[in-house]
N, C-alpha and C positions, 0 to 999 in steps of 0.2 A: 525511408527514414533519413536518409544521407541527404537526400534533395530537400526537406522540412527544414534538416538542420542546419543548411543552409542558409535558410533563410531568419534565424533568428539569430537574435544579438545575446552575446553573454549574461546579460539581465535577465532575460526570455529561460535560456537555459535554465535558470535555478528554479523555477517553475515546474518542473519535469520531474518526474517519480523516480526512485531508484527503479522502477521495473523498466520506463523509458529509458532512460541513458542508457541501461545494461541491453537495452536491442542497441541501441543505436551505435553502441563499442562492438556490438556484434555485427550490424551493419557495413560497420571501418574493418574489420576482419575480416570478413568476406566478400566483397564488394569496392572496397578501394581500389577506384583505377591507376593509373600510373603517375598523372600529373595532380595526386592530391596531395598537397604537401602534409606530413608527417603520421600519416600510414600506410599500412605495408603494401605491398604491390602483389595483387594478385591478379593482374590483367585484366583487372573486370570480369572476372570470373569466379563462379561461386566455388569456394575451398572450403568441405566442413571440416577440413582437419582429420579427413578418416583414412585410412592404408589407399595406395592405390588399389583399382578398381580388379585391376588383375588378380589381387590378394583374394582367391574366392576361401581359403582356409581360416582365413583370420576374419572377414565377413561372419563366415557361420560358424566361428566358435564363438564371435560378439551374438550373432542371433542364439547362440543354443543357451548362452548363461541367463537371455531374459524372458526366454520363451514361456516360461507358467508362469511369469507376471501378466502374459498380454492371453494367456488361452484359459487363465483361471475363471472358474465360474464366477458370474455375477459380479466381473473386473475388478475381485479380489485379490487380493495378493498373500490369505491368510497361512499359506506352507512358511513363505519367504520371512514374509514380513511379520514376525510373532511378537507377542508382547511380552516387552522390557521394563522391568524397575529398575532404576538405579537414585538408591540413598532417596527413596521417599518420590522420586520423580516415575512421570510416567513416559516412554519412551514412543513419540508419535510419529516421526517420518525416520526412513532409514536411508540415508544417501550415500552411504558405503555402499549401495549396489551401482549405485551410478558412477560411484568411483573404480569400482570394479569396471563399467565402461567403458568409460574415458577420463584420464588423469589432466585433462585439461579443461573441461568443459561440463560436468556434468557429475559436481556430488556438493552440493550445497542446498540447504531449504533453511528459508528463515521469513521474517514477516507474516508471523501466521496471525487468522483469527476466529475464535470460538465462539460458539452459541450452546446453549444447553436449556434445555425445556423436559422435565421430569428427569430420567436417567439417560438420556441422550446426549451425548454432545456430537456435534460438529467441529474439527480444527480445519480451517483452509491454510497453505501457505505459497510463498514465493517459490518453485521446485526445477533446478535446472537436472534434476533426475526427472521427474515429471514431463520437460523435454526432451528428454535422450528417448524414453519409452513411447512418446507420441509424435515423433516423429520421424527419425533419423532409423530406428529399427522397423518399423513397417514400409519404410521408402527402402531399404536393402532387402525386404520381403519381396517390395513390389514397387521397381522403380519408376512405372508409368501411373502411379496413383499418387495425387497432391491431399496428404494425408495433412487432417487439422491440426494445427500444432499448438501443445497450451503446456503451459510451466506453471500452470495450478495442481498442486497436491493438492488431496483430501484424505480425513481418515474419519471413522465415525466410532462410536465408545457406547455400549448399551447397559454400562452398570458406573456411569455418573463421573467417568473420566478413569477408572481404575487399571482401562485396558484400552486399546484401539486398533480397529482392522486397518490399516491404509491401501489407499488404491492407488493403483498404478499411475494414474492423472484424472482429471477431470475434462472430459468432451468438451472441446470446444466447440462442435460442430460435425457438416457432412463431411467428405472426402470429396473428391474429383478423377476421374480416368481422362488423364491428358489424349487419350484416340476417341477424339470429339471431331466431325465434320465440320466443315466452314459453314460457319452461320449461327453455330453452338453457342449457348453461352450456359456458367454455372458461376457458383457461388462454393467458398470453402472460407475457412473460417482459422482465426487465431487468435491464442488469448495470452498476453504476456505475462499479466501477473497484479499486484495490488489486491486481492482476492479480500473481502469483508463477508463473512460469516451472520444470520440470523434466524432465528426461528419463529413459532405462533404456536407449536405445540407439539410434540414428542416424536410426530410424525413428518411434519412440513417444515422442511428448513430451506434455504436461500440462501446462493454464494453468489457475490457481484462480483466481476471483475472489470479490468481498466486497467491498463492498453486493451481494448478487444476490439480486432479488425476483420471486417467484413470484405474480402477479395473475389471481384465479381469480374469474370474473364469471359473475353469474346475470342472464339474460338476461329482461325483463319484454317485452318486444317488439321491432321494432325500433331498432335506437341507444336502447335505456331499457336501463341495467342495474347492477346492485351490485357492488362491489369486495368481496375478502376477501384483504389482502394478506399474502402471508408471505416472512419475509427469512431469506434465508439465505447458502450459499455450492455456487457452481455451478463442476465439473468440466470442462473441456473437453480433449477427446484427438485426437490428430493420431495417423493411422498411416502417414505418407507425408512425416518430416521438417519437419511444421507447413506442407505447402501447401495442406492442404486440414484444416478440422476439424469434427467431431459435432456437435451443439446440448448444451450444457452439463447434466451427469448433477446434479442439485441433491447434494451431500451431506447437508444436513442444510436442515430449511426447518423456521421457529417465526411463531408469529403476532403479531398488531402490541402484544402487549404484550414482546417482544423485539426489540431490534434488537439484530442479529449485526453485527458488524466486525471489522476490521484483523484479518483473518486469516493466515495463515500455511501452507505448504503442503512437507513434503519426504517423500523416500523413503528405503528400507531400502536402502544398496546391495547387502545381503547378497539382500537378498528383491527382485525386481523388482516384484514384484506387489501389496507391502504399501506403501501409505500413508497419511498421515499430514496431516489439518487438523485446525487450530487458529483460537480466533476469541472476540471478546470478546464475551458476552454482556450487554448493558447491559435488566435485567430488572425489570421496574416490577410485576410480581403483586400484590405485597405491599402497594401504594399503596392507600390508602381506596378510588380509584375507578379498577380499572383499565380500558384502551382496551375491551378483550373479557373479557365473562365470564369466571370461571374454572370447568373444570369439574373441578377434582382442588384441595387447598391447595396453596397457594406454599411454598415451600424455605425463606423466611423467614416470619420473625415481623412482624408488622402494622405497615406504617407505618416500613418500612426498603425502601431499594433493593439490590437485590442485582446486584453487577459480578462475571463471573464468568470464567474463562478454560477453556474446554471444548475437547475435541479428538473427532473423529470418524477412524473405520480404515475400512481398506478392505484385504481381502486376497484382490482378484480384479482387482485393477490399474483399481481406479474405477468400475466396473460397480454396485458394490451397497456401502454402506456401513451400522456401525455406529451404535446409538446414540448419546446425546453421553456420553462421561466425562468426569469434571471433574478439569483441572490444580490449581485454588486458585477458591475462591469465597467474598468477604465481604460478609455482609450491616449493610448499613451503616442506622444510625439515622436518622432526620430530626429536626431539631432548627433552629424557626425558620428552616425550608427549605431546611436545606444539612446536607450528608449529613458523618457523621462516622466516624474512623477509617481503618484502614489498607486501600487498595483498591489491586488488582494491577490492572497494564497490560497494552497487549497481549505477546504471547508469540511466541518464536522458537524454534525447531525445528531440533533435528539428532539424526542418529541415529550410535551408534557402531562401533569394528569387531567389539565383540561381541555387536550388534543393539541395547544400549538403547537407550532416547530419552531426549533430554534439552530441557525445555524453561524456556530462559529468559526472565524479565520484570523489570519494575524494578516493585518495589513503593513505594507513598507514601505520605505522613500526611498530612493538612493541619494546620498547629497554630494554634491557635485563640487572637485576644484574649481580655480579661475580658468582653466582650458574647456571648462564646460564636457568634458570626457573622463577623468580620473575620478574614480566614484573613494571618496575620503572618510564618508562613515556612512551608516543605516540609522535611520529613525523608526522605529519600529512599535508596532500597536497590537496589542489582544481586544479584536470587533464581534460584535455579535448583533444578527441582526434574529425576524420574529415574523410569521404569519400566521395569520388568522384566518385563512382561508384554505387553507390544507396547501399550501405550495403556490397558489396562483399568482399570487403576490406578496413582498415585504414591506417592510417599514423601514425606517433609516438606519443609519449604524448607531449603534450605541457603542462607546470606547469603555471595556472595561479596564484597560490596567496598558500601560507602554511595559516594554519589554528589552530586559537589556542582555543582547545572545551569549551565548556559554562557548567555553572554547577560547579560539581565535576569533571569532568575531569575521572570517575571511566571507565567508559567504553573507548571504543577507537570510536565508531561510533553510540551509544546511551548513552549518559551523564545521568546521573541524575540531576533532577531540585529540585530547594527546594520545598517541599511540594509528594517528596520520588517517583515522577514516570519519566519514562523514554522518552526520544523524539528521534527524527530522526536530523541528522546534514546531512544527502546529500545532496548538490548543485542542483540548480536547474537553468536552463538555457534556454531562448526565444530568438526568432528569430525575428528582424524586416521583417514584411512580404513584405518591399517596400525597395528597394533601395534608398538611400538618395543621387542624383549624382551616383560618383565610390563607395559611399562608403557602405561596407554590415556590418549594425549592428548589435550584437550580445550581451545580459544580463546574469549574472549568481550573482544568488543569494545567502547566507549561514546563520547561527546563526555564529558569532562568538565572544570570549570572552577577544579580545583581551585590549579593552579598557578600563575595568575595574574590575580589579579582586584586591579580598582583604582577609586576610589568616583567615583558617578554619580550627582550629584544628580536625575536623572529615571528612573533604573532603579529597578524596582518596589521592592527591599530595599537599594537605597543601592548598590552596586557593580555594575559592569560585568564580566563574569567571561569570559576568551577563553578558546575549549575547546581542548583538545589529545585527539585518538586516544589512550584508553588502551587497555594489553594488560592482563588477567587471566589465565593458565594454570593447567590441573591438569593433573598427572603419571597420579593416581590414580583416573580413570572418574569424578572429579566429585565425590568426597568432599574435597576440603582444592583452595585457590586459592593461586596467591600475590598478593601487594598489586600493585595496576595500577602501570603504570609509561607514560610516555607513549614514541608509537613513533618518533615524527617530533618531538622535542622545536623550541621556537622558537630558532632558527640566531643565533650569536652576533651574527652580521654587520646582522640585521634590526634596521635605524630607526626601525621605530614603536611606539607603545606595547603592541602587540600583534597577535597575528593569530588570528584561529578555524577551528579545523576542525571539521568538523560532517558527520554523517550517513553514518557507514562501513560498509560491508560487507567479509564476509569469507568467508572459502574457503581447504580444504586440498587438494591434491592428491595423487596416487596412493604421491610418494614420502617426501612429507611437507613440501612447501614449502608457508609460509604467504603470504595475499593479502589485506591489508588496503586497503582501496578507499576514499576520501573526498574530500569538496568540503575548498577550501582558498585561505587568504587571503593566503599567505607573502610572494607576489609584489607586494605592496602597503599599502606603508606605512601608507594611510591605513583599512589594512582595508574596502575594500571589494569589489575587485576579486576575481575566482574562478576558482581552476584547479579541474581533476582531478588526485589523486596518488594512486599505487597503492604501499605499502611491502610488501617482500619480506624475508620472515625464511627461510632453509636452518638452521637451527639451534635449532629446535621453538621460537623466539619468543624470542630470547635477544638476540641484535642484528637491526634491519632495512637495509636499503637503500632510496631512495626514487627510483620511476620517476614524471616527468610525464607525466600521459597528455594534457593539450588545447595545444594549440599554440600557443597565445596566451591571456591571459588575458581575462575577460569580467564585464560585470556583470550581477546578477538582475532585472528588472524584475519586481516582486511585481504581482497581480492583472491581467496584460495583457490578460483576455476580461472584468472584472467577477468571475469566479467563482473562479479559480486564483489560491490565494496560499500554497503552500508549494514546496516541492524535493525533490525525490528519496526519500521517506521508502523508498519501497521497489526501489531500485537493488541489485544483487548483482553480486556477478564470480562465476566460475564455472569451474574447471578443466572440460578435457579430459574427461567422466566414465568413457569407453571407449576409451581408450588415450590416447597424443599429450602433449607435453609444453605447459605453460603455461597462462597464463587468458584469458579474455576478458570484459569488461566494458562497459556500456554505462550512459552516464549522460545528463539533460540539460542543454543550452545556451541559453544566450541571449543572441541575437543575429540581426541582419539581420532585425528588426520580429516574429520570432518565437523560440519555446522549442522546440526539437525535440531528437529522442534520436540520439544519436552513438555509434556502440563502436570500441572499439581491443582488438586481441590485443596483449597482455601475456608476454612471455616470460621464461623463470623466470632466466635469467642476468641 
């Protein structure tokens, strides 16, 4: 991770998932050598921050507190982890056990996302408890085995979200016995986090993740051996309602001169069996020197980086997937070491009722001083492009709407909000699953800031900009929008100078009610505090209604373990997908000394 990040330029960066960065602050933790300037020095040597080795009392009273999470049957966790109401919410990960762990490293879950198909549901999230239990305590079990490491939480619900078992993490993979002879080679596995949630029916559900690395070692003898890492994005399937799941099918895995991110993951409802990921490619080939030889030329031209957005199919329900085809890929120049021109973001995915796919992204400019390096503002676009041929190919971009960022405006594709942490702006985009008549409807949702900004002398471009939920609609399969319009505008009656909402998802159901989902500041004058609200449109997005979903409002505490400093980027609601009326949704909280995932069912009155 440290050697990647090397190689890209600050523009590049903002490209990268909160589950990247958070390895890759992890990486500077543990791994910074001596001469890197402004992290800590740990001699090049791996520090988890755990008691000396000597401390074999404090070892095993760390292994005895989490021992029936890792020996429970059916890698349940149902003694520990019992189910919690609080004020109408349902209480889905418990990272107070990880903070019973460790007070630096390991009680936060947030970025979760749902599926539910009759009374099932599925929550995946971001789980740095999920890490403590899958890795760190079966490596003090057993220090000669390269146990798979993955910061995917899961919990599953079999009476329509009322309740949920959670499990201890989600397999990433096999293990490894470091006492391999020369000439050995294996393979172990790790999955950082971005996890997207889906189902086809009550039974078969799907968690993709992204970062997910595939570490393939050649063995020179015992505990001697070489890495060959490849990143990709890993499948997991449940055939039993998500109580039990497979070791992750890699879809698609590149080598360390790619990193793959902020993926995306959905299905045909017409087709069960066809799916569909999506994932930013951040591709350094073309650099003078890259990580790994090449053995074929680069897609660009010499001395440019190429950000690309690719999609991979599967039309055997995840078992064997496609090559990558490309959504949109620019190859951008170097220039005094920062990269120029118009580069796509990550991508969101939905499929229609006449089978397209359509996937959306926000495209950006950086505009450039007269030093040709001082990047002075963002030009910024909501694209959408469309194929007709199950993923093999697209059509051109269609521009629905520019987009003007919320916040500070500091980043180009994660703003800062007041209260000093950062969110996601990509577009988010649903399908009506019914035809209305001719006509096939299509939502795309954003934060944006254009309706009320007011100047700040410490924000990056001079104003403060508070976001409001906009809608965009097409009537016509995604050829023509109309102009966004905000759904939940700011209430006459509010005191302060404004309020932000930030980070929506969205979802149609079977009869066509719309489900816009977002964090929200309304409740609080001085814009800090945070609900959840869910807007309801029956009227293909013409008027909404707005349901609270948290019971109280709360505030974010940014970076509670050191490594987590963002929210929610990848939260969804989720109808019913096999019969059953209304949605359900799960988001995180924070509060009672930790950040954990909470869901509430949503009903469509």
């Amino acid at each position: 991770m440290l050697n990647f990040e090397s190689r890209l330029g600050p523009l590049q960066r903002q490209h990268l998932s909160r589950a990247t960065l958070d390895a890759i602050a992890l990486a500077h933790q543990l791994f910074d050598p001596p001469d890197q300037a402004g992290g800590n020095d740990d001699g090049g040597l791996l520090n988890l921050g755990l008691h000396p080795t000597g401390d074999d009392s404090v070892k095993s009273s760390a292994f005895t507190l989490n021992q029936s999470l890792l020996n429970s049957a059916n890698g349940r966790a149902s003694g520990l982890l019992a189910q919690e109401v609080q004020g109408g919410l349902t209480r889905i990960s418990h990272p107070e056990v990880g903070l019973a762990f460790s007070r630096l490293g390991g009680f936060t879950d947030m970025g979760s996302s749902s599926a539910q198909c009759g009374q099932n549901v599925v929550t995946t999230f971001f789980s740095d408890t999920a890490a403590d239990f899958s890795s760190v305590i079966p490596f003090l079990q057993d220090p000669n085995v390269i146990t798979a490491g993955s910061q995917i939480g899961a919990a599953f619900s079999t009476d329509g979200g009322s309740s949920f078992t959670e499990l201890p993490f989600l397999n990433a993979g096999t293990s490894v016995d470091v006492n391999q002879p020369a000439g050995a080679t294996a393979t172990f596995f790790a999955a950082v986090g971005n996890p997207v949630a889906a189902c086809t029916s009550p039974q078969k559900f799907y968690i993709s993740t992204n970062p997910y690395f595939a570490s393939q070692a050649t063995f020179f003898g015992p505990q001697i051996f070489s890495l060959n890492i490849l990143g990709g994005v890993g499948i997991s399937i449940s055939s039993d309602g998500g109580q039990t799941w497979a070791d992750p099918v890699p879809a698609v895995l590149k080598n360390e001169n790619h990193l793959l991110d902020s993926a995306w993951f959905t299905i045909d409802p017409g087709n069960p069996n066809r799916l569909y990921a999506s994932y930013l490619d951040n591709d350094i080939e073309a650099l003078p020197f890259p990580i790994i030889p090449l053995t074929a030329p680069p897609r660009c031209v010499f001395n440019t980086v190429r950000i690309a957005s690719e999609l991979v199919t599967s039309a055997d329900g995840g078992h064997t997937w496609s090559s990558p085809s490309i959504i949109r890929e620019d190859c951008l120049p170097i220039q005094n070491g920062v990269a120029q021109g118009f580069q796509v973001g990550s991508t969101r995915l939905t499929v229609g009722a006449d089978g397209k796919l359509f996937a959306a992204f926000l495209l950006f400019h950086p505009l450039f001083g007269p030093d040709g390096v001082t990047v002075v503002d963002y030009k910024l676009e909501v694209h959408v492009r469309s194929s007709s041929d199950h993923g093999k190919s697209f059509g051109s971009d269609i521009e629905v709407s520019d987009l003007v960022q919320v916040g500070d405006g500091s980043h180009s594709s994660r703003p800062v909000l007041q209260g000093f942490f950062q969110i996601s702006t990509i577009p988010v985009i649903a399908a009506d699953p019914a035809k209305h008549g001719k006509k096939q409807n299509l939502y795309m949702a954003w934060a944006d800031g254009r309706d009320n900004q007011i100047p700040d002398a410490t924000a990056f471009f001079g104003t403060y900009n508070f976001g409001d939920i906009v809608l965009s609609r097409s009537t016509d399969g995604g050829v023509t929008w109309s102009p966004p319009h905000a759904i939940s505008p700011t209430p006459r009656e509010f005191k302060g100078a404004g309020r932000d909402q930030f980070v929506p998802s969205i979802a149609v159901d079977h009869d066509g009610t719309i489900a816009v989902c977002y964090y929200d500041r309304r409740n609080d004058p001085k814009n800090n505090a945070l609900d959840r609200y869910c807007s309801l449109s029956q009227d293909q997005g013409q008027s909404f209604h707005d349901v609270r979903l948290s019971p109280k409002s709360w505030m974010f505490a940014e970076d509670w373990d050191r490594l987590t400093f963002w929210l929610g980027d990848y939260d969804t609601v989720t109808p019913s997908l096999t019969g059953g009326d209304g949605f359900f949704g799960a988001f995180g909280i924070s509060g009672d000394d930790v950040t954990g995932i909470f869901g509430r069912s949503l009903p469509r009155e």
